[in-house]
C-alpha positions as MATLAB code, in Angstrom:
seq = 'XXXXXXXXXXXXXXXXXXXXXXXXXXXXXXXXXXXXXXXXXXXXXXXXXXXXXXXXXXXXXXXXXXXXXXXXXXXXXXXXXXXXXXXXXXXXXXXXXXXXXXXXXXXXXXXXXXXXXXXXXXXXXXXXXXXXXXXXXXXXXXXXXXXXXXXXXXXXXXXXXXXXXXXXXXXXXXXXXXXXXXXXXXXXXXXXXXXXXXXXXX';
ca = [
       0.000    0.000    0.000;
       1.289    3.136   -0.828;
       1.961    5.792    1.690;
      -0.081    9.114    1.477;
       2.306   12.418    0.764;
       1.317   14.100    4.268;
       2.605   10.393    6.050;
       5.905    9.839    3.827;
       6.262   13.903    4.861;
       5.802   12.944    8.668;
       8.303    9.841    8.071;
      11.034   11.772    6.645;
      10.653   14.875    9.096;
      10.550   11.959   11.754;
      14.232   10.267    9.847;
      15.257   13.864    9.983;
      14.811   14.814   14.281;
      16.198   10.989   14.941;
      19.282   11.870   13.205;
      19.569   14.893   14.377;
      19.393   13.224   18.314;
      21.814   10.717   17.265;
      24.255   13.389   16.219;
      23.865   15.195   19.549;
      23.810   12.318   21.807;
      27.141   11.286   20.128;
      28.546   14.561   20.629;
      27.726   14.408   24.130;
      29.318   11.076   24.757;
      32.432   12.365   22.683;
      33.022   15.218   24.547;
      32.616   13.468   27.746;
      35.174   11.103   26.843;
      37.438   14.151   25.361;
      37.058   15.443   28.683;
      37.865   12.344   31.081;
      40.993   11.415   28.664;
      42.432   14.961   29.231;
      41.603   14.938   33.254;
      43.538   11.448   33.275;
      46.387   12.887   31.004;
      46.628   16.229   33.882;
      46.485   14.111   36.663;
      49.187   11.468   34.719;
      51.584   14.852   35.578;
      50.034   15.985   38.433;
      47.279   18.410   37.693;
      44.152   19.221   37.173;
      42.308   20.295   34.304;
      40.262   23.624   34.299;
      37.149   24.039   32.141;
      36.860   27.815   30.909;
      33.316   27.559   29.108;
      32.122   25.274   26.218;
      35.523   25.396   24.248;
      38.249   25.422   26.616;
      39.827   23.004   28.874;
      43.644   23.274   30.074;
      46.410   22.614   32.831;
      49.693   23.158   33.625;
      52.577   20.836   33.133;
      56.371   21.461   34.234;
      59.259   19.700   32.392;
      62.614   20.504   33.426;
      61.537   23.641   35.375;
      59.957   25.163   32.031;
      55.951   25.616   33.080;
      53.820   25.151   29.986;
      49.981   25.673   29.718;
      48.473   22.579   28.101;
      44.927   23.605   26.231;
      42.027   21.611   24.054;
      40.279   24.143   22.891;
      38.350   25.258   19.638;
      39.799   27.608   17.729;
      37.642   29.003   14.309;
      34.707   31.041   13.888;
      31.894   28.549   13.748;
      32.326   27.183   17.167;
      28.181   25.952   16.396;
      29.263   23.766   13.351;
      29.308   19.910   12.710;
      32.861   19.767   12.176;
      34.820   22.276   14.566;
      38.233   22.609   14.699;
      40.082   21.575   18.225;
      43.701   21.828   18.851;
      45.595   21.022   21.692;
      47.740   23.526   22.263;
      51.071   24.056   24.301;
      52.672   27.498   24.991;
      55.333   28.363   27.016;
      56.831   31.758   28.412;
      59.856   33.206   26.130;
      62.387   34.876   29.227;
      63.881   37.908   27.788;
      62.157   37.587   24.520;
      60.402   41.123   23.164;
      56.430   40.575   23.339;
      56.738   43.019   20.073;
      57.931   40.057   18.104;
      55.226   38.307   16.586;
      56.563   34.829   14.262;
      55.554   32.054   12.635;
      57.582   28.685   11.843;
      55.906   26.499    9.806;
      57.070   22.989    8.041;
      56.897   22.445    4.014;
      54.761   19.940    2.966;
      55.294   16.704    5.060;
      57.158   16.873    8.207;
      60.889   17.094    7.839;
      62.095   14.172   10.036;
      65.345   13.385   10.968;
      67.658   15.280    8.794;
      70.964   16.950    9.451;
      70.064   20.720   10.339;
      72.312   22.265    7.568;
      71.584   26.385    7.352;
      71.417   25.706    3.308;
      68.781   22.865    3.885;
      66.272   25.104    6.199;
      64.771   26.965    3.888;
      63.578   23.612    1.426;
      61.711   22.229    4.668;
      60.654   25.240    6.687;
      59.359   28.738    6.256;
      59.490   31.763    8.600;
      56.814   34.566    8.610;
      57.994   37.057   10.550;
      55.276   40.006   11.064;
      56.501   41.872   14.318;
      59.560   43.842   15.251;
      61.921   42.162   13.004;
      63.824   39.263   14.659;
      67.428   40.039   15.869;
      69.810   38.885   12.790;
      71.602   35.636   13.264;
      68.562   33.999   15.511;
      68.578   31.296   13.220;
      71.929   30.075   14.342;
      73.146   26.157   14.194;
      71.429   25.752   17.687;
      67.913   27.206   16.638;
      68.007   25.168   13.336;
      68.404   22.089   15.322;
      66.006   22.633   17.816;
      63.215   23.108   15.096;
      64.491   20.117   13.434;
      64.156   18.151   16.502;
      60.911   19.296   17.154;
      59.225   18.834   13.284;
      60.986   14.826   13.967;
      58.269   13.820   16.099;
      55.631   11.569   14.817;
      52.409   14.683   14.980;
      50.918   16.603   12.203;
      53.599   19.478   10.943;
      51.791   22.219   12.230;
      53.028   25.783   12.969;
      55.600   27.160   15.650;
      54.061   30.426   16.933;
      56.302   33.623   18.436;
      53.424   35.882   20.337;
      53.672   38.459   22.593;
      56.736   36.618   24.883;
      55.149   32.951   24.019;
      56.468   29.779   21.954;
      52.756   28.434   21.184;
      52.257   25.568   18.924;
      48.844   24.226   17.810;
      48.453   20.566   16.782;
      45.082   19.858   14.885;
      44.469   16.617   16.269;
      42.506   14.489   18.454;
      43.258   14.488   22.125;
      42.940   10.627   22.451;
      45.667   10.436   20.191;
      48.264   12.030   22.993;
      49.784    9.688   25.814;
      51.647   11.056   28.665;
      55.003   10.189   26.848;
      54.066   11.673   23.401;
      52.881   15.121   25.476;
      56.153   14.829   27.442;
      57.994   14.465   24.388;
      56.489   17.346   22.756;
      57.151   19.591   25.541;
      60.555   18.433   26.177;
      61.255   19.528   22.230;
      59.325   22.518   22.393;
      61.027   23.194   25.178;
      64.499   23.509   23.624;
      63.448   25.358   20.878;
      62.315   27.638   23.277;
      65.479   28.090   24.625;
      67.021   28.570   21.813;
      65.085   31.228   21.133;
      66.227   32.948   24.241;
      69.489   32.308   23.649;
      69.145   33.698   19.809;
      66.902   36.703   20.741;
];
């Protein structure tokens, strides 16, 4: 028997609010589990994780007396879309560094692994914006370079390196189950040492 237009209109509008649910509901249980991996990965270094609205969590972690602020947090304009875009990111304090410089470091292409950081070979994997008070001349010394090469080694998406106002920030577009306590201690350790490098340089 064939269904009347008003009742295949009702079915479909009924198809329509059931998905609709099941997208919230799993949103729900995702963030809920977003949120209980990163209180276990806090307390895993002795913290606690502090929820600052809808699109913020963070904590603080200290590796080898260098305090950085650890954050999952949305970052883009439509924080109300299906797909929005969360980063954990890790920032530390630049000592001595000029909060007028303002930098970005940022891979080519695929990340550059473990290469020898030659000063002729920089340039082919990595790129430096630098939009603030220019950056003292020589920063980019045999030290820096290796740092950055260090860093861009480990096994996460290339993203940038960020110099803002006094801060090393870097911003990894990807899913906070994927970081372990090691991995996160690794990336801090490196990030660490480019950092100071960078006070070293500047």
């Amino acid at each position: 028997m064939e269904l009347s237009e008003l009742a295949q209109i009702r079915l479909i509008t009924i198809g329509g609010i059931l998905i609709l649910v099941a997208f919230w509901t799993r949103g729900i249980v995702g963030g809920r589990r977003r949120q209980a991996h990163l209180a276990a990965l806090a307390q895993s270094f002795g913290g606690k994780v502090t929820r600052e609205g809808k699109f913020l969590s963070r904590f603080p972690v200290e590796i080898d007396g260098r305090t950085f602020d650890v954050r999952f947090q949305h970052i883009g304009r439509n924080s109300g879309g299906w797909t929005p875009d969360w980063y954990v990111v890790t920032e530390t304090a630049l000592q001595g560094v000029s909060d007028l410089h303002s930098a970005e470091i940022r891979a080519r292409g695929r990340r550059p692994g473990a290469v020898e950081p030659r000063e002729s070979d920089f340039e082919k994997h990595f790129a430096v914006r630098d939009a603030g008070y220019p950056l003292r001349q020589g920063w980019l010394n045999e030290r820096t370079r290796g740092a950055i090469y260090h860093f861009y080694a480990l096994e996460l998406p290339p993203d940038p390196l960020g110099i803002e106002e006094g801060r090393l920030i870097h911003r990894a577009r990807l899913p906070v189950r994927r970081l372990d306590g090691a991995l996160l201690r690794e990336l801090l350790t490196r990030q660490g040492a480019v950092a100071a490098a960078l006070e070293r340089a500047l």
